[in-house]
ROSE-4610 file (N, C-alpha, C; in Angstrom, 1 decimal, always signed):
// ROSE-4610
residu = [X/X/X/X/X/X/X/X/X/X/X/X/X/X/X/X/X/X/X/X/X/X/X/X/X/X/X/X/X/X/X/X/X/X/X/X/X/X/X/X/X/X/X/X/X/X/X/X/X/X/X/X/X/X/X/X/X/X/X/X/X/X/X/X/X/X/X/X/X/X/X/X/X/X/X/X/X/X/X/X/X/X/X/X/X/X/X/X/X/X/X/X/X/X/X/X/X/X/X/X/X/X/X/X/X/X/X/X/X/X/X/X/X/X/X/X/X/X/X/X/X/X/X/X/X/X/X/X/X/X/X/X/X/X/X/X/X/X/X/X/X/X/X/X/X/X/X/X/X/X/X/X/X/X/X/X/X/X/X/X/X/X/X/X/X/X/X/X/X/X/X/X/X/X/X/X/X/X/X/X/X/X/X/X/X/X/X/X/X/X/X/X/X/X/X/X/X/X/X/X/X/X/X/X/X/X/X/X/X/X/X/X/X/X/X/X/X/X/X/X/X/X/X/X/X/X/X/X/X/X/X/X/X/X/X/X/X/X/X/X/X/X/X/X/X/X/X/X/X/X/X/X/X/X/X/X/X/X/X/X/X/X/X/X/X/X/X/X/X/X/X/X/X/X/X/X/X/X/X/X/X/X/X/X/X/X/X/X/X/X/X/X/X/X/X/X/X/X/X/X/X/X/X/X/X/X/X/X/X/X/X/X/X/X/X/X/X/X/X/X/X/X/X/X/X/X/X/X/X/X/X/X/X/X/X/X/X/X/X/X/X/X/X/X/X/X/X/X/X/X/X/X/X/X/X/X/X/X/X/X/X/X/X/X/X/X/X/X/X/X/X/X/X/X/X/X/X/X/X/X/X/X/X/X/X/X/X/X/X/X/X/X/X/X/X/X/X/X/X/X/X/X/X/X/X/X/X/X/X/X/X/X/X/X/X/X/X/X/X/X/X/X/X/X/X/X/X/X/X/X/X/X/X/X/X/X/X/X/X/X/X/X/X/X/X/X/X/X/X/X/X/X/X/X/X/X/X/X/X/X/X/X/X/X/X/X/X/X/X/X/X/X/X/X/X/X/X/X/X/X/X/X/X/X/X/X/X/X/X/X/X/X/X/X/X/X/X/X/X/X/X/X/X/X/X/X/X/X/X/X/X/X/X/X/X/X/X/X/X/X/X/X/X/X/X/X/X/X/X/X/X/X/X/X/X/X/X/X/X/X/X/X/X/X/X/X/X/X/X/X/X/X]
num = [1/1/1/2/2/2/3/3/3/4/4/4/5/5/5/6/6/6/7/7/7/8/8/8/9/9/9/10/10/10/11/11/11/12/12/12/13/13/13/14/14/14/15/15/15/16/16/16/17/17/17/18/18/18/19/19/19/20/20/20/21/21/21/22/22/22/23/23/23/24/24/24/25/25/25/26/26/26/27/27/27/28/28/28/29/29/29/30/30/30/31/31/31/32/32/32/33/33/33/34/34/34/35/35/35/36/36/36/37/37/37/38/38/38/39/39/39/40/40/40/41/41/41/42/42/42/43/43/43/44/44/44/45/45/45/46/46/46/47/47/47/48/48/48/49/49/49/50/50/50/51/51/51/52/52/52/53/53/53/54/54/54/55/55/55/56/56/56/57/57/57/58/58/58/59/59/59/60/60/60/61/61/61/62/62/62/63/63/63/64/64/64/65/65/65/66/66/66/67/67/67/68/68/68/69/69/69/70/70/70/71/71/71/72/72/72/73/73/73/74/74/74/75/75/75/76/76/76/77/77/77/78/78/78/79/79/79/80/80/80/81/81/81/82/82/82/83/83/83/84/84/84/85/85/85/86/86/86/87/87/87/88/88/88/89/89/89/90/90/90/91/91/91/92/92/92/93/93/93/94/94/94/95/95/95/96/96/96/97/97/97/98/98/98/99/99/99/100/100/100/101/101/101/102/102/102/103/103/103/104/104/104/105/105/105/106/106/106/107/107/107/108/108/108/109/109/109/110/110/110/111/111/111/112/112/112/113/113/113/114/114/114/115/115/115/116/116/116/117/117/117/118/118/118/119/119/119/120/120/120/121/121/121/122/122/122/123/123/123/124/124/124/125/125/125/126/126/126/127/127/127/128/128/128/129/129/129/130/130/130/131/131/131/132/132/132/133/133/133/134/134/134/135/135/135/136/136/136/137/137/137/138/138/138/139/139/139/140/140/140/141/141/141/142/142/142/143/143/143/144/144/144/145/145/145/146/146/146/147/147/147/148/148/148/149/149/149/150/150/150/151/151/151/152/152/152/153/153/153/154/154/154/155/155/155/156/156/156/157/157/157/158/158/158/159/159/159/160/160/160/161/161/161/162/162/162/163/163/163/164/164/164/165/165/165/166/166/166/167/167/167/168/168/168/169/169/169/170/170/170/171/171/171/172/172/172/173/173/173/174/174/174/175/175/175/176/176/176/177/177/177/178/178/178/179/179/179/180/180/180/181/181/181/182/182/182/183/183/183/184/184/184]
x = [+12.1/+12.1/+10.7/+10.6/+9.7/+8.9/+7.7/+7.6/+6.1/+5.8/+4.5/+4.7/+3.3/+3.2/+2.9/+3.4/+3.0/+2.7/+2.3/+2.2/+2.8/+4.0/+4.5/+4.0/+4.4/+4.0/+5.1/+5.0/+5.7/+6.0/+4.9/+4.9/+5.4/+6.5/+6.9/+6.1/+5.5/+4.4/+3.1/+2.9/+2.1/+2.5/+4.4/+4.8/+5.2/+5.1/+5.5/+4.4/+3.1/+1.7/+1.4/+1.6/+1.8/+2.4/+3.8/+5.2/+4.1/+4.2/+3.3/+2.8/+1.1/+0.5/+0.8/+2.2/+2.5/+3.0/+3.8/+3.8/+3.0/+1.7/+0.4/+0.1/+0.0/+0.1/+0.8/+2.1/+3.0/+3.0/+2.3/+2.1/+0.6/-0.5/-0.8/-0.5/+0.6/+1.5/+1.0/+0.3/-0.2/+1.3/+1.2/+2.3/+2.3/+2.7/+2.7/+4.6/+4.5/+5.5/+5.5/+5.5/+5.6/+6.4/+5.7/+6.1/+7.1/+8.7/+9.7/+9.1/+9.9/+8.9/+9.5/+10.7/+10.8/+10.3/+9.4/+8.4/+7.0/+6.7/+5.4/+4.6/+3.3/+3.4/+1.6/+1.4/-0.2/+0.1/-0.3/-0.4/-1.0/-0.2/-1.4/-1.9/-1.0/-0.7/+0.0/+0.4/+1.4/+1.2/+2.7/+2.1/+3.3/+4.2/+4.5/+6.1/+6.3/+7.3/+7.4/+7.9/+7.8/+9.2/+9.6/+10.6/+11.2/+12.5/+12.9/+12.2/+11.5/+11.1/+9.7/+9.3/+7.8/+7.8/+9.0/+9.6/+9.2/+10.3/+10.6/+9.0/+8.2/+7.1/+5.7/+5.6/+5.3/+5.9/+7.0/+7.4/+7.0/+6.8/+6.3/+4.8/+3.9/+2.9/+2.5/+3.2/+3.1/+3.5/+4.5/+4.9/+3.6/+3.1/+1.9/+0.6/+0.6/-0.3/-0.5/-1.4/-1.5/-2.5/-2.1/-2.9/-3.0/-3.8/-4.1/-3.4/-2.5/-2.5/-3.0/-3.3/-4.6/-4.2/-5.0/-4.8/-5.7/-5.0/-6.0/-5.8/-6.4/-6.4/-6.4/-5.1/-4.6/-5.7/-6.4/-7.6/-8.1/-8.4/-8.9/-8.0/-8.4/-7.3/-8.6/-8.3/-8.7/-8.2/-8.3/-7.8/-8.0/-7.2/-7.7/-7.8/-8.1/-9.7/-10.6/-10.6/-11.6/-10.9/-11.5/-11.0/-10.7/-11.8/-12.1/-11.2/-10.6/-9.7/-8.6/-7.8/-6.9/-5.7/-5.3/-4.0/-3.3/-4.0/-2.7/-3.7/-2.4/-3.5/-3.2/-4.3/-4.0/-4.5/-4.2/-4.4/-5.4/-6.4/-6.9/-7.2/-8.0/-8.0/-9.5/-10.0/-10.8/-12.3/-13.3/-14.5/-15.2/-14.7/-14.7/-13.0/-12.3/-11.0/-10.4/-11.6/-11.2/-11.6/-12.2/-12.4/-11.0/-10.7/-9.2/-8.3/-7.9/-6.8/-7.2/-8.3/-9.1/-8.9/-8.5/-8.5/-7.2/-6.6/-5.0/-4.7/-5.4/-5.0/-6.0/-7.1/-7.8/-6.6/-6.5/-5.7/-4.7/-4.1/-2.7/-3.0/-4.0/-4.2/-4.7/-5.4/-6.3/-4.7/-3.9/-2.9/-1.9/-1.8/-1.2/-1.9/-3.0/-3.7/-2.8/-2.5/-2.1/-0.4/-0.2/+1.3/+1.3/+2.5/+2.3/+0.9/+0.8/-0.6/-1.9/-2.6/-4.2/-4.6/-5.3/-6.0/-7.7/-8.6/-10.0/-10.8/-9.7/-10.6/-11.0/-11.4/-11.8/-10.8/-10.3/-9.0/-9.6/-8.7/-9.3/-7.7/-8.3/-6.9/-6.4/-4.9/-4.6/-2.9/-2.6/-1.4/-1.2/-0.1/-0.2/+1.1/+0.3/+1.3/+1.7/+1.4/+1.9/+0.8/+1.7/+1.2/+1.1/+0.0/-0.3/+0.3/+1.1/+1.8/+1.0/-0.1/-0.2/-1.8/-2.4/-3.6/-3.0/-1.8/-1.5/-2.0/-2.5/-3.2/-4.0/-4.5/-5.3/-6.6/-6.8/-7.8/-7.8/-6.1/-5.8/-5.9/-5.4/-5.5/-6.8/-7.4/-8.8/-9.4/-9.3/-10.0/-9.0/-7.8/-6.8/-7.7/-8.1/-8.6/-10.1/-11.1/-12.5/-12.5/-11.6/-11.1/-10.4/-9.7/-9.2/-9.6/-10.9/-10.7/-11.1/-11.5/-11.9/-10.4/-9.0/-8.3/-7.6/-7.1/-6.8/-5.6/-4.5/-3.1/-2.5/-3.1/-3.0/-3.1/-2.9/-3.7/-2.2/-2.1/-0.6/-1.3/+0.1/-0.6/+0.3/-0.8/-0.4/+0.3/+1.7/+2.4/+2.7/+3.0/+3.8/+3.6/+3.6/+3.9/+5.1/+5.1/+6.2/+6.0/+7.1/+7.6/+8.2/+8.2/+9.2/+9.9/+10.6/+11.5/+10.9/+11.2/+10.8/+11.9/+13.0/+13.9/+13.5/+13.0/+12.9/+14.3/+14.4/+15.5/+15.1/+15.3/+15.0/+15.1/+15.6/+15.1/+14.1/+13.3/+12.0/+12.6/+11.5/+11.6/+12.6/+13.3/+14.7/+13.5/+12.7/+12.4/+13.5/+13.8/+13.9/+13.1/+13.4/+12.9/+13.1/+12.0/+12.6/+12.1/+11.1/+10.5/+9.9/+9.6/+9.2/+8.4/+7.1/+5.7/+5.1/+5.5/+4.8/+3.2/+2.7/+1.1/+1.2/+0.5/-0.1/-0.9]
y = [-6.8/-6.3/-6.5/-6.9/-6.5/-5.4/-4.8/-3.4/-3.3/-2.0/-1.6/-0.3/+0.4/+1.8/+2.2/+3.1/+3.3/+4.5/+4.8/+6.3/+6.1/+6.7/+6.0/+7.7/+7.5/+8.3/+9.1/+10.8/+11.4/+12.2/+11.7/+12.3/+11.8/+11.8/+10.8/+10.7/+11.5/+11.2/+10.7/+10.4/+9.2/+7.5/+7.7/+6.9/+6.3/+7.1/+6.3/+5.9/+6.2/+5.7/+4.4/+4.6/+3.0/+2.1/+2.6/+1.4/+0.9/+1.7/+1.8/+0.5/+0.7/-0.1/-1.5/-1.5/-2.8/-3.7/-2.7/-3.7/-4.1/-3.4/-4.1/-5.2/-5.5/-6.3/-7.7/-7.4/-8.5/-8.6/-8.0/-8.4/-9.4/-9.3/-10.6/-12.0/-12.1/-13.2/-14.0/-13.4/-13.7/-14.4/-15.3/-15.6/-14.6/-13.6/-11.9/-12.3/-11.6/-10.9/-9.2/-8.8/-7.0/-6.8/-5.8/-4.9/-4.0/-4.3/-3.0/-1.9/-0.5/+0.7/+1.5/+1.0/+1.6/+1.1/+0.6/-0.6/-0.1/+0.6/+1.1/+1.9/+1.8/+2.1/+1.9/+3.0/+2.9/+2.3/+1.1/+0.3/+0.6/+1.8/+1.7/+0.7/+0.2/-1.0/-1.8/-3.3/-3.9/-4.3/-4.3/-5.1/-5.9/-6.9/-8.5/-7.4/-8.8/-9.0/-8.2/-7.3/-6.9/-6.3/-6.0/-6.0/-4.4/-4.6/-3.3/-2.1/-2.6/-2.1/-1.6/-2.3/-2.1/-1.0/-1.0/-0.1/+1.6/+1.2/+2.6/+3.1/+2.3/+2.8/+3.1/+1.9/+2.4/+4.0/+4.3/+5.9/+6.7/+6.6/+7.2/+8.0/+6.5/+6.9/+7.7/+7.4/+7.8/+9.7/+10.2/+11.2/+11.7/+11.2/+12.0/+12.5/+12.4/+12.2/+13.4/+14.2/+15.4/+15.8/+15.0/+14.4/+15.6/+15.7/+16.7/+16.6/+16.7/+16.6/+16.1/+15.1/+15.1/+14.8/+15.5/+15.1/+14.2/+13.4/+12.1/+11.6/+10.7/+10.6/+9.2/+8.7/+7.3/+6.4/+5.6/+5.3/+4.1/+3.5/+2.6/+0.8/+0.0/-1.2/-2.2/-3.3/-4.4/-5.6/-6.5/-7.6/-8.2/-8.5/-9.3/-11.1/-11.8/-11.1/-11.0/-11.1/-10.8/-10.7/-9.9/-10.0/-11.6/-12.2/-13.3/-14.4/-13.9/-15.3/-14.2/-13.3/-12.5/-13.2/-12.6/-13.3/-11.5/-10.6/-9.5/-8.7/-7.7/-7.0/-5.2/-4.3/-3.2/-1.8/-0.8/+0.6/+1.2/+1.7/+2.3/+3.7/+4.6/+6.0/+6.1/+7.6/+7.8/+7.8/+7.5/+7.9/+8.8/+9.2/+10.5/+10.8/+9.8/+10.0/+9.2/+8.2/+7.2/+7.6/+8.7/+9.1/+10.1/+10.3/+11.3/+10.6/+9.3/+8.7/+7.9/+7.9/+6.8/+7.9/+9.1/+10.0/+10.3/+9.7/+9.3/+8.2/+6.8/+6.0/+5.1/+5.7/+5.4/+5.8/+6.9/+7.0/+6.4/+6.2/+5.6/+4.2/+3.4/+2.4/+2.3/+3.0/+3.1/+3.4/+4.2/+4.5/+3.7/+2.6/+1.1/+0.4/+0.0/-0.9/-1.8/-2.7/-3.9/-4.2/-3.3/-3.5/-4.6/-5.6/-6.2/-7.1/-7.8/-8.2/-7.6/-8.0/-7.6/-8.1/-7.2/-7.0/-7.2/-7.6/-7.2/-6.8/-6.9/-6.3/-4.9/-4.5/-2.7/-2.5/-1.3/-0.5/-0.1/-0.5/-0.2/+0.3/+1.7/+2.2/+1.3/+0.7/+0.2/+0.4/+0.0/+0.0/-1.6/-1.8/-3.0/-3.2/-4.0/-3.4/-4.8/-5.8/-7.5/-8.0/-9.2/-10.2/-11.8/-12.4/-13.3/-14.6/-15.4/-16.5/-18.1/-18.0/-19.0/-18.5/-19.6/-20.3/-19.6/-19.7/-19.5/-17.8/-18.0/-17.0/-16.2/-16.6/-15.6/-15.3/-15.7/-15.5/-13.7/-13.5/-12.5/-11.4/-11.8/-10.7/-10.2/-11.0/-10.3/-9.4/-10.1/-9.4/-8.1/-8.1/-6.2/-5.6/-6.6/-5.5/-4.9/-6.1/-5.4/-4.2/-4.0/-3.2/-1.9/-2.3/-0.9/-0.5/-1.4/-1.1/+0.4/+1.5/+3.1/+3.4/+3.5/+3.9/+4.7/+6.1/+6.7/+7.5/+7.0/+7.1/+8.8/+9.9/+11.1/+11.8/+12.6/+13.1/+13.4/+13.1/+13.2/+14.2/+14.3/+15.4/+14.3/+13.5/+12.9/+13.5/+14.2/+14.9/+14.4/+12.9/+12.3/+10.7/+9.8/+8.6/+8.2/+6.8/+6.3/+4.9/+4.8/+3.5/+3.2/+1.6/+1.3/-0.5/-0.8/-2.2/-2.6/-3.9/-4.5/-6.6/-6.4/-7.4/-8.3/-9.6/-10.4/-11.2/-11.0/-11.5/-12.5/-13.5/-14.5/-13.6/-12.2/-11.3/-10.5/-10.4/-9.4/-8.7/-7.7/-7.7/-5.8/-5.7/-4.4/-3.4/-2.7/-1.7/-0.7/+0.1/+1.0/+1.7/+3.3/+4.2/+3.6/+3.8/+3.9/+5.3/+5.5/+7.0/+7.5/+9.0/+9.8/+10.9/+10.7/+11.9/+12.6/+13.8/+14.7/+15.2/+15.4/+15.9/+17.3/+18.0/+19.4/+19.6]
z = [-14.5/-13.2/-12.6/-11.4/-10.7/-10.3/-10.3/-10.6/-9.8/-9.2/-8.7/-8.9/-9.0/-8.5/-7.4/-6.4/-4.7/-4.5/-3.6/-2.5/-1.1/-1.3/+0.3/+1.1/+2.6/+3.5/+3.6/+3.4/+3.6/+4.7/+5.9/+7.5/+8.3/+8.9/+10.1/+11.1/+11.8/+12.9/+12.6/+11.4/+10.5/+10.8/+9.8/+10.3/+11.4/+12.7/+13.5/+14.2/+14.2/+14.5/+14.2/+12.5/+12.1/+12.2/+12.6/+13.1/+14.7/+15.3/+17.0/+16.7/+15.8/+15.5/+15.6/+14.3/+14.0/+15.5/+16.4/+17.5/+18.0/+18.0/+18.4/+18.0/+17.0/+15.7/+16.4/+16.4/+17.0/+18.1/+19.9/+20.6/+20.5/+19.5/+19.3/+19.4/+19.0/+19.1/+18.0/+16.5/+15.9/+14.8/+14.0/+13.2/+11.9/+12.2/+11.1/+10.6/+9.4/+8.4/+8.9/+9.6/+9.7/+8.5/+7.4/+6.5/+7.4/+6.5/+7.0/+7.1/+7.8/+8.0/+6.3/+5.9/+4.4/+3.7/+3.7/+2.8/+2.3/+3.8/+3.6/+2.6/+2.0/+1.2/+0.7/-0.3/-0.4/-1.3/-2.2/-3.3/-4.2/-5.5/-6.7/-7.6/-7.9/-9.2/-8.6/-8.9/-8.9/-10.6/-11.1/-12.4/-12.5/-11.3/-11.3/-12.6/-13.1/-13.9/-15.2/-15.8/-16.7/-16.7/-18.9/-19.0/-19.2/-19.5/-19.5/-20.5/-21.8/-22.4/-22.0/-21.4/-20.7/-19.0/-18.6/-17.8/-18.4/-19.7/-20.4/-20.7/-21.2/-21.8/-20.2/-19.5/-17.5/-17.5/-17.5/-17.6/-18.6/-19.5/-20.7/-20.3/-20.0/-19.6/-18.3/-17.3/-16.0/-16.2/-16.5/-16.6/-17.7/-18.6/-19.3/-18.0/-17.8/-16.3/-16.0/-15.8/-14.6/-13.7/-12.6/-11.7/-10.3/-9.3/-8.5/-7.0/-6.2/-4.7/-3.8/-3.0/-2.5/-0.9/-0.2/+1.7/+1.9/+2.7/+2.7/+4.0/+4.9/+6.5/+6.4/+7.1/+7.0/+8.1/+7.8/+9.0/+8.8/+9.6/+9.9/+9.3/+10.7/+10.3/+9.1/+9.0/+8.2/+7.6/+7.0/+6.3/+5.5/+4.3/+3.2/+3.5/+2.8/+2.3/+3.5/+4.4/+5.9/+7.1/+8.1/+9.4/+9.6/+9.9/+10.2/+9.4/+8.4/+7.6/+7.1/+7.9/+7.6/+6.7/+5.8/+5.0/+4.7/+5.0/+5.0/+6.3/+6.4/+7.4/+6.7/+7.1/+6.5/+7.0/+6.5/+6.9/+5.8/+5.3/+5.2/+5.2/+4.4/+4.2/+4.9/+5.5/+6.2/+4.8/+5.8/+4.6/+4.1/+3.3/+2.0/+1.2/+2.0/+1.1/+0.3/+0.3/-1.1/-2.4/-2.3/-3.7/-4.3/-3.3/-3.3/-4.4/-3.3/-3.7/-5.3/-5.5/-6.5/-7.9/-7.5/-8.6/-8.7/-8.2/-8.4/-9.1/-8.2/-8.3/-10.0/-10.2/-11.4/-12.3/-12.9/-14.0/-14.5/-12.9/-12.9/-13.9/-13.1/-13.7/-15.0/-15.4/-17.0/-17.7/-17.0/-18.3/-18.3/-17.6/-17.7/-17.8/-18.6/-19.2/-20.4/-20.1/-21.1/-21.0/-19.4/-18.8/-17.9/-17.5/-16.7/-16.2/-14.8/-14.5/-14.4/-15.1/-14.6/-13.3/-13.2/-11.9/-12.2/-12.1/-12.3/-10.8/-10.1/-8.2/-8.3/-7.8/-7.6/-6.8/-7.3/-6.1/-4.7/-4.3/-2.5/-2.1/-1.7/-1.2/+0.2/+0.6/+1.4/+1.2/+2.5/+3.0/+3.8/+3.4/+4.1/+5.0/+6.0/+7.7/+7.8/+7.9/+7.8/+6.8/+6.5/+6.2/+7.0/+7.1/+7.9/+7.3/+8.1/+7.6/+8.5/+9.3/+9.8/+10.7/+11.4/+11.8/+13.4/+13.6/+15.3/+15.7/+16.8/+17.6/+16.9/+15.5/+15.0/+15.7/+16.4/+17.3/+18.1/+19.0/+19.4/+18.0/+17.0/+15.9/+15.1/+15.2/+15.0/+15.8/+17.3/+18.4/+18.4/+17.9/+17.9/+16.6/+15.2/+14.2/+14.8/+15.6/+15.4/+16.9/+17.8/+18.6/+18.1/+17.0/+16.0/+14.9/+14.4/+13.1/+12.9/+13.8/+13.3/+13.5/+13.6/+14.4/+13.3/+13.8/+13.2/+13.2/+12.1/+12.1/+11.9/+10.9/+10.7/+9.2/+9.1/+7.7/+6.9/+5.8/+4.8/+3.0/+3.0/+1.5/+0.6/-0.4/-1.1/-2.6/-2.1/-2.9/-5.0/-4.6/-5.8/-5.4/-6.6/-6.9/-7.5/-7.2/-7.7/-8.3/-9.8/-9.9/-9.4/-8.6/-7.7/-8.6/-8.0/-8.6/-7.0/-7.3/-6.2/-6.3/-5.2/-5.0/-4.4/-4.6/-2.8/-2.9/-1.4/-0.7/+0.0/+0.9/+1.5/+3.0/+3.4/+4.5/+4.2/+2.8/+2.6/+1.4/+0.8/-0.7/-0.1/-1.1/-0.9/-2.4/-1.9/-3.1/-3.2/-5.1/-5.2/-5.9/-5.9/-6.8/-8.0/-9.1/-10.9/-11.4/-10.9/-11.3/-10.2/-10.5/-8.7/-10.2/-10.0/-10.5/-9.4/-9.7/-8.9/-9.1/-8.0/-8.5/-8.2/-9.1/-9.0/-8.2]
């Protein structure tokens, strides 16, 4: 299965800030992939392909876990790997609340060490709102990120994480739940 760990958004007046956004996004006229709005999602981990037994043991460790709640303020736009050469575009947490999520999102990762893909990037909390599929009008989409990049979507209580499966379809990838951890 295909597998990640996430933090999806549990506020609807969150989410519909960020749906908003996205049409902003696509009035660019930029050549974007808009992330579904049941898609959305803070990205802990991805760890790619991995089998059923590596599933069972991803759960093993995830449930050992006892990890803290944390409110965090969904903020500010950006893009990998730069505005200026965008290939995803993203949402961001406000500054002082990456240490929040990082004390989520660290362990998570330390306690799947030798699952699935390695990563050697530093975690940068993000959400990702499209992805860029082309050179056309990127011009308009930069000039929307360096215009929004302080913009600020609303504050969520990061209740629980999830293992998620992850399907691509030739209409965009269908996630489901595999496991739902609650934070204390």
């Amino acid at each position: 299965m295909r597998a990640f760990v996430a933090i999806e958004i549990p506020d609807p007046r969150v989410m519909e800030k960020l749906v908003a956004f996205q049409k902003e996004l696509e009035e660019t006229r930029a050549d974007l992939k808009i992330v579904e709005r049941e898609n959305l999602h803070y990205t802990v981990k991805f760890l790619g392909e991995i089998t059923d037994a590596q599933a069972t043991e991803v759960d093993r460790r995830l449930k050992a876990l006892k990890l803290a709640r944390a409110e965090v303020t969904a903020r500010g736009v950006g893009a990998f790997p730069s505005p200026g050469r965008p290939r995803v575009v993203w949402v961001g947490v406000a500054d002082g609340d990456s240490e929040k999520v990082e004390a989520i999102a660290g362990p998570v990762i330390r306690a799947l060490g030798g699952i699935g893909e390695q990563d050697d990037r530093p975690f940068q909390a993000h959400l990702t709102l499209a992805r860029v599929r082309s050179g056309v009008n990127r011009q308009n989409l930069e000039k929307l990120l360096r215009e929004r990049r302080d913009v600020t979507f609303g504050s969520v209580v990061m209740a629980e994480f999830k293992l998620k499966s992850s399907v691509l379809t030739p209409r965009g990838p269908i996630y489901s739940d595999v496991g739902v951890y609650r934070l204390g």
